[in-house]
C-alpha positions as a Markdown table, in Angstrom:
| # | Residue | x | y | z |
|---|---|---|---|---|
| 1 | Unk | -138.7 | 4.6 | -62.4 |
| 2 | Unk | -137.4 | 4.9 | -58.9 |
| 3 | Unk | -135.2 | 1.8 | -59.2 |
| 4 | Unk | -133.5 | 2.8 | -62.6 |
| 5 | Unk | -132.7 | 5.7 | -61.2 |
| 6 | Unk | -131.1 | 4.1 | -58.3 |
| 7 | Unk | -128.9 | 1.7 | -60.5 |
| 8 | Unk | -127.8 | 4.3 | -62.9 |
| 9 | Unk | -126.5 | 6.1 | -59.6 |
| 10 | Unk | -124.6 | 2.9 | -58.7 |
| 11 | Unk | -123.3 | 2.5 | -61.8 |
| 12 | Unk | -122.0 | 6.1 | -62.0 |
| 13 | Unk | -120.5 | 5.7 | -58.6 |
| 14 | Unk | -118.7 | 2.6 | -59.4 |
| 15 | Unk | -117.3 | 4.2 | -62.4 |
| 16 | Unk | -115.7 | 7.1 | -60.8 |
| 17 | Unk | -114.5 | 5.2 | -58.2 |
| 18 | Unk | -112.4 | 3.2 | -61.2 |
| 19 | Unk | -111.7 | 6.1 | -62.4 |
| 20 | Unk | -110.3 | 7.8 | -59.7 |
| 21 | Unk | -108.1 | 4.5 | -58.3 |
| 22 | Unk | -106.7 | 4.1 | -62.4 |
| 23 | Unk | -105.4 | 7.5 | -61.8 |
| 24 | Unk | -104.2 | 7.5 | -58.6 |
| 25 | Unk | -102.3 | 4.4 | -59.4 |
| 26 | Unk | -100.8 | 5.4 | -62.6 |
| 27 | Unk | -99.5 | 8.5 | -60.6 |
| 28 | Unk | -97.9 | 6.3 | -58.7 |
| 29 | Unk | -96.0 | 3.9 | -60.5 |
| 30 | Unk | -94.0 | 6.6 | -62.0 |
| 31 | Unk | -92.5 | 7.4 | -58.8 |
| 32 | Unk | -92.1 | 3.4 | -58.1 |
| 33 | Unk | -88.0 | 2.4 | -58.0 |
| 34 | Unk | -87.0 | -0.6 | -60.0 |
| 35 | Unk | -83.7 | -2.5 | -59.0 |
| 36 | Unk | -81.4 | -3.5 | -61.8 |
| 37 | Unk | -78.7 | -6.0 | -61.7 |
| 38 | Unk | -76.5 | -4.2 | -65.5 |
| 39 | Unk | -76.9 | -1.1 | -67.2 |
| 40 | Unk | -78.7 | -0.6 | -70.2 |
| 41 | Unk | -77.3 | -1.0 | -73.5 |
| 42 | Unk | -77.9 | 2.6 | -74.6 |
| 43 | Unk | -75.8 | 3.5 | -71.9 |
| 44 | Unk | -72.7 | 1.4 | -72.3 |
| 45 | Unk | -69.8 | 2.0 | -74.4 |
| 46 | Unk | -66.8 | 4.7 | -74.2 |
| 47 | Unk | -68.4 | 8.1 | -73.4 |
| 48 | Unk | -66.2 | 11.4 | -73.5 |
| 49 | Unk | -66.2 | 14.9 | -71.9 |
| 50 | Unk | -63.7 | 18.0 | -72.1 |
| 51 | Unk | -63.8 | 19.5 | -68.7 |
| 52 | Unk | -62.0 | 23.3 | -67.6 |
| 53 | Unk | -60.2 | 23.6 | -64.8 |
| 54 | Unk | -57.5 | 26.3 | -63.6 |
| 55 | Unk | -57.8 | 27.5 | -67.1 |
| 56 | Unk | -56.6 | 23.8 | -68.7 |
| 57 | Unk | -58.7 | 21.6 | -70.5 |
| 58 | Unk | -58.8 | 18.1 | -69.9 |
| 59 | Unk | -59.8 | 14.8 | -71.7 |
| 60 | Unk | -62.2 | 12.7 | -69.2 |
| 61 | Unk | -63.0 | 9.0 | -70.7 |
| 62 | Unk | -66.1 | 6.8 | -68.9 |
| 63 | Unk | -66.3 | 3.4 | -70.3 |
| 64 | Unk | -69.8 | 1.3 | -68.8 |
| 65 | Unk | -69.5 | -2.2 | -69.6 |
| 66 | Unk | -72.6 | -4.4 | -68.1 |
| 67 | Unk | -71.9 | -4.7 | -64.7 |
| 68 | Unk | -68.7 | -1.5 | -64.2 |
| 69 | Unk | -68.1 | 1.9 | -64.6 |
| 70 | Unk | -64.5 | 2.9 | -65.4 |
| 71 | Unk | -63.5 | 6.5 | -65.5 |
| 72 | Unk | -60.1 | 7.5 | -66.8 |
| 73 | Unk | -58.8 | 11.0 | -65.9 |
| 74 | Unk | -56.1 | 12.5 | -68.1 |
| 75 | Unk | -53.1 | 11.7 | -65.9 |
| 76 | Unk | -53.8 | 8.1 | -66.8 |
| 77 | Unk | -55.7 | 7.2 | -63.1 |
| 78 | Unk | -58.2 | 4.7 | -62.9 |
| 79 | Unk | -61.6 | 4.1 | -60.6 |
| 80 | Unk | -64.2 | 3.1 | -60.7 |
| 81 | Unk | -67.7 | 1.1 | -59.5 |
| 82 | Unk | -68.9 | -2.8 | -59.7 |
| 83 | Unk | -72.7 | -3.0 | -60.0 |
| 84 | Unk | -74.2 | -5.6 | -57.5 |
| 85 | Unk | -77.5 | -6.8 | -56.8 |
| 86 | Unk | -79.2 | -5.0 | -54.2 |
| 87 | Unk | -80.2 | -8.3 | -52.5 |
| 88 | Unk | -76.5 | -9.5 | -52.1 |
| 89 | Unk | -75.3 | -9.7 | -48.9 |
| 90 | Unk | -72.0 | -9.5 | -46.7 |
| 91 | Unk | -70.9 | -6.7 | -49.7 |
| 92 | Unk | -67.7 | -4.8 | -48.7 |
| 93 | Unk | -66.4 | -1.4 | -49.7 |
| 94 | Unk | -62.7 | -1.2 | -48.8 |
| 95 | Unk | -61.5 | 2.3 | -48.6 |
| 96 | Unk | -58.5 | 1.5 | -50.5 |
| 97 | Unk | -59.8 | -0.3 | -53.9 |
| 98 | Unk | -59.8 | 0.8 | -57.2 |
| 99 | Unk | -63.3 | -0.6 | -57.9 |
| 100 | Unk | -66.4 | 0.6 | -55.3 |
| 101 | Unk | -69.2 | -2.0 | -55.1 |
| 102 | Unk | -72.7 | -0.5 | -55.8 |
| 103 | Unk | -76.6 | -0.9 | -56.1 |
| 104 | Unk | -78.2 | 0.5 | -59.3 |
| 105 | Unk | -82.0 | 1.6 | -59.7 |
| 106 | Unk | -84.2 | 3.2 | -61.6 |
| 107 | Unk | -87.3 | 5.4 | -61.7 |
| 108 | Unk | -89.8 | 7.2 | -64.2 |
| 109 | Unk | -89.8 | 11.2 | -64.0 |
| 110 | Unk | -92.9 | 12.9 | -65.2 |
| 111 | Unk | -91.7 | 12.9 | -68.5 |
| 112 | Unk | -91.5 | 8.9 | -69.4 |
| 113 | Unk | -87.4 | 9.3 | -68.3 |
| 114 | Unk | -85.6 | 6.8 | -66.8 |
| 115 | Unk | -83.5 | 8.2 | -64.4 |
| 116 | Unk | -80.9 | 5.8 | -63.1 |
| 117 | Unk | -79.5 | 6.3 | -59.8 |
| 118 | Unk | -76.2 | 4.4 | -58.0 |
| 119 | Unk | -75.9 | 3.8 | -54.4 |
| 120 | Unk | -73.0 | 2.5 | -51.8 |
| 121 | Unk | -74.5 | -0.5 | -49.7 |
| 122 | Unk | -73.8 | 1.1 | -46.3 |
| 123 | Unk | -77.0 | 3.9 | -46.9 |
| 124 | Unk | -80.6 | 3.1 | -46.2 |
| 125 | Unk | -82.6 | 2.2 | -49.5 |
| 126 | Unk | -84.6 | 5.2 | -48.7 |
| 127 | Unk | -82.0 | 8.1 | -48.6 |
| 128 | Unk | -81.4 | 10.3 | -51.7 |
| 129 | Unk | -78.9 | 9.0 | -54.1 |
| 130 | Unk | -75.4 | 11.1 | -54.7 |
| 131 | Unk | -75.1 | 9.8 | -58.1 |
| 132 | Unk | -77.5 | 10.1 | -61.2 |
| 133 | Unk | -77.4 | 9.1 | -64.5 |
| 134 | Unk | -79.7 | 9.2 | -67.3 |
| 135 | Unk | -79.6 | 9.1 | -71.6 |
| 136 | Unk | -80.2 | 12.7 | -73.1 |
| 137 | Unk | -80.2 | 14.3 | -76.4 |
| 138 | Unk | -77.8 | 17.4 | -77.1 |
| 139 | Unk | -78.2 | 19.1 | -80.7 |
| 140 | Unk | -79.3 | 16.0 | -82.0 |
| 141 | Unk | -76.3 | 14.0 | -80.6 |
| 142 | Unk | -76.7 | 10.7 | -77.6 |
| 143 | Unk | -75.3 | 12.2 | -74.6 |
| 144 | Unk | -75.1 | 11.0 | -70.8 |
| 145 | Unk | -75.5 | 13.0 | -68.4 |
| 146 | Unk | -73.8 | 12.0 | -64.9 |
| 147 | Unk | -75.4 | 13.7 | -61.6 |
| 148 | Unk | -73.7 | 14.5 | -58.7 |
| 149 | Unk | -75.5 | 15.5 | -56.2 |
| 150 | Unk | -73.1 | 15.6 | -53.3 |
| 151 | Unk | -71.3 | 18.6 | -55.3 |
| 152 | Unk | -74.4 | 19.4 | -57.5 |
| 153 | Unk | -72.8 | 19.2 | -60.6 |
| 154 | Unk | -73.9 | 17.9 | -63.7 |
| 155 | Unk | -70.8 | 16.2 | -66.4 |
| 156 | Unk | -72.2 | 15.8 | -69.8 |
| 157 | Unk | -70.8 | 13.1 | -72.0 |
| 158 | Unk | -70.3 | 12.7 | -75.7 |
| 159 | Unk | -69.6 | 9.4 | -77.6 |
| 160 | Unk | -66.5 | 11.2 | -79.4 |
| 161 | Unk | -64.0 | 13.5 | -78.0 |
| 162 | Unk | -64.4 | 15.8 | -81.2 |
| 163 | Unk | -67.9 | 16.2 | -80.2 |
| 164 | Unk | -66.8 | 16.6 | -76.4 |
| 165 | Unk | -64.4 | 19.0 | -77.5 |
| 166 | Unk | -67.3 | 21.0 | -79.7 |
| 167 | Unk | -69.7 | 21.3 | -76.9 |
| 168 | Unk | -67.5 | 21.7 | -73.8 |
| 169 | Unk | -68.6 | 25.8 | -73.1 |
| 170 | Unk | -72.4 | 24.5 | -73.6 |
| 171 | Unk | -73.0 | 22.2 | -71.5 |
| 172 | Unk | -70.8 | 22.5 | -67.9 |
């Protein structure tokens, strides 16, 4: 009786013990950053926002293809990012170009999010990123929502200027 006893204790310990290191992994993973080389489909495209400022609206257009991000202000200026592999080496940013090479990751918030993030090569891997990005829903219309933490703003893009137009005093 004695030694049943003792190897339903062991198997009761060896089950919590799984237990408690499936959690604690699962935790986590969701804060684990995964590198990406293009954006994600859902992402590129033309994306639109209707920004106030001095009292004027203006027309902001941000096109992602797979590998850049080109944002066209209403004046008609160009700028914009190339996406690099984070591995890539001897990568330089030259204070004058139109096109700023970066690194792109992303991790999992707490709801099953992915959060995408962009980052200059001249910053530690482990700093907090300036830029964020991540897929949304607005009213039951795709939007993209572009972080900035440097300012702390938050732009929120529409795939059509009409609907850019519609929601511009909701969402800035």
């Amino acid at each position: 009786m004695k030694f049943k006893n003792m190897i339903k204790l062991l198997v009761l310990v060896a089950f919590a013990f799984v237990a408690v290191s499936f959690s604690t992994n699962r935790a986590s993973a969701s804060t684990r950053v995964h590198y990406v080389d293009s954006f994600p489909k859902q992402m590129r495209g033309i994306w639109y926002e209707v920004v106030k400022y001095k009292g004027q609206k203006g027309a902001e257009a941000l096109e992602i293809t797979k590998k850049k991000v080109y944002q066209e202000d209403s004046d008609g200026s160009k700028y914009g990012i190339v996406l690099h592999n984070v591995n890539e080496k001897h990568v330089k940013d030259h204070k004058k170009a139109v096109m700023h090479p970066r690194y792109a990751g992303y991790y999992v918030d707490s709801d099953g999010n992915k959060i995408y993030f962009l980052k200059p090569f001249n910053v530690k891997k482990s700093s907090k990123p300036k830029h964020l990005l991540s897929n949304t829903k607005f009213r039951g219309h795709q939007m993209l929502v572009l972080y900035d933490a440097e300012y702390n703003r938050d732009f929120g893009f529409f795939r059509t200027p009409k609907l850019a137009k519609e929601f511009v005093n909701n969402v800035n």
